[in-house]
N, C-alpha and C positions, 0 to 999 in steps of 0.2 A: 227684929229688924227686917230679916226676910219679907214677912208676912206684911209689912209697912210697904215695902218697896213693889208688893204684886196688888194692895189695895187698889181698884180701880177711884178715878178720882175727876170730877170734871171740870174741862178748860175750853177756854176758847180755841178758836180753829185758826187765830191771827198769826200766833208763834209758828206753828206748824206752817199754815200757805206761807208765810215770811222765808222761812226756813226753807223750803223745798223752793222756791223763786230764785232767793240771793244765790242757792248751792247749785241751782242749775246753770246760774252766770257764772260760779267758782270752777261749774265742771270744765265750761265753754273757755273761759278764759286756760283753766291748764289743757286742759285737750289741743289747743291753737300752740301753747308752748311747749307741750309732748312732741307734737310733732312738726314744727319745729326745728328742737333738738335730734329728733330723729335723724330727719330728713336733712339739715345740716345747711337747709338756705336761709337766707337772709331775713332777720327779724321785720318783721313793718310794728315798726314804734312809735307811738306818740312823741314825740317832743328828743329826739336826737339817737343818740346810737346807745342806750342805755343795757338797753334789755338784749343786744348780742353778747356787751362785755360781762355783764351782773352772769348772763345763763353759760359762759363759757368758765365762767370764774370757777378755782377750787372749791368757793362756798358753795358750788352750786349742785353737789352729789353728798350722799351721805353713804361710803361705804360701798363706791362706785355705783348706786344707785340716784338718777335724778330724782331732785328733791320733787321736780313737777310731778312726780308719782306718787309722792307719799300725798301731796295738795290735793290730786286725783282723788285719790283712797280714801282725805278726808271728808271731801264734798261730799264723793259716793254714798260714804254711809250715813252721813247728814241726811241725804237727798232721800233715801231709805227709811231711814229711821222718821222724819219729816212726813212720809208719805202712809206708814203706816198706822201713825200716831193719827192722820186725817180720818184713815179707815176705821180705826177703832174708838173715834167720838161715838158719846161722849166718855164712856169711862174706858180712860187709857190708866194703865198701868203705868205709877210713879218710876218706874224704871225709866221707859224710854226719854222722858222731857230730861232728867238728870243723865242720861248720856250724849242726849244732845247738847245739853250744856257743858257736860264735861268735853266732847270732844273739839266744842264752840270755844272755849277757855283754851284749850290746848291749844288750836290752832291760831289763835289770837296771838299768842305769849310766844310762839316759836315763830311768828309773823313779824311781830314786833323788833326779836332776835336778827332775822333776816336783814329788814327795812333799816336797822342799825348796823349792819353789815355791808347794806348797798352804799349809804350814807356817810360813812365813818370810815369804813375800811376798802368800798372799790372807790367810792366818791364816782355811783355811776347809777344811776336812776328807772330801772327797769318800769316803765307803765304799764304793762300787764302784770308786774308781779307788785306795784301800788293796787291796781283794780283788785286782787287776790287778797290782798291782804286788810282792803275796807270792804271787800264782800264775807269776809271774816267776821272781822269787828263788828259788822250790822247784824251776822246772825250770832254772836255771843250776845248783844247788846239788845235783840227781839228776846231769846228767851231767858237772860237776867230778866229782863223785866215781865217776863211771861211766868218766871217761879214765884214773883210773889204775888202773884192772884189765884190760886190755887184753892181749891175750896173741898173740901170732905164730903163723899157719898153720902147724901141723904137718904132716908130714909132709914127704915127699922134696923 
């Protein structure tokens, strides 16, 4: 199984520039609500007061940590992982596309969570943390569809 997951393998370069594009809108977008929360002034929100009350809210720290960090963290290593998956066309190592997906699923599903929270439980509509969480969805949804064209090292 090891030795599977370090086969090098060739892919296109669409998932990868996808990837590193939506993650750099994902950084841009939490960077703007890092700080923000930091800094403690006033949101500039698309479409009403959403994104002050959603980012003030209890749901909005996990463990007195804002969650905009862990969204940071995630893009980060997306934007990483994205960039050197570029560098090592064509044969990248089966690793990095399945951590990219996995960490594209993860942040997907905990977004989801969120956007059910803003919805159902503040009943308050943060548009920067909507923009996060379809810049999400687009890079789980590039490389779902980027794992099934995968194709095995040619030759000897």
């Amino acid at each position: 199984m090891i030795g599977f997951l370090k086969s090098p393998v060739r892919k296109a370069a669409f998932p990868y520039l996808g990837t590193a594009v939506l993650s750099f809108i994902g950084i841009t977008a939490t960077v703007y609500l890092g700080w923000q929360r930091l800094s403690g002034s006033a949101f500039w929100c698309l479409g009403g007061e959403g994104c002050g009350a959603v980012n003030a809210s209890p749901y909005a720290e996990l463990n007195g940590i804002p969650l905009v960090f862990l969204g940071l963290s995630v893009y980060l290593v997306l934007f990483i992982l994205a960039v050197v998956s570029l560098r090592l066309r064509p044969a990248i190592p089966l690793v990095l596309p399945l951590a990219i997906f996995g960490f594209s699923l993860a942040g997907t599903l905990f977004s989801l969570y969120l956007t059910w929270i803003e919805g159902v439980i503040l009943r308050a509509w943060c548009a920067w943390c909507l923009v996060s969480a379809g810049t999400i969805f687009g890079i789980f949804i590039i490389n779902l569809l980027g794992l099934t064209r995968w194709e095995g090292e040619s030759g000897g």
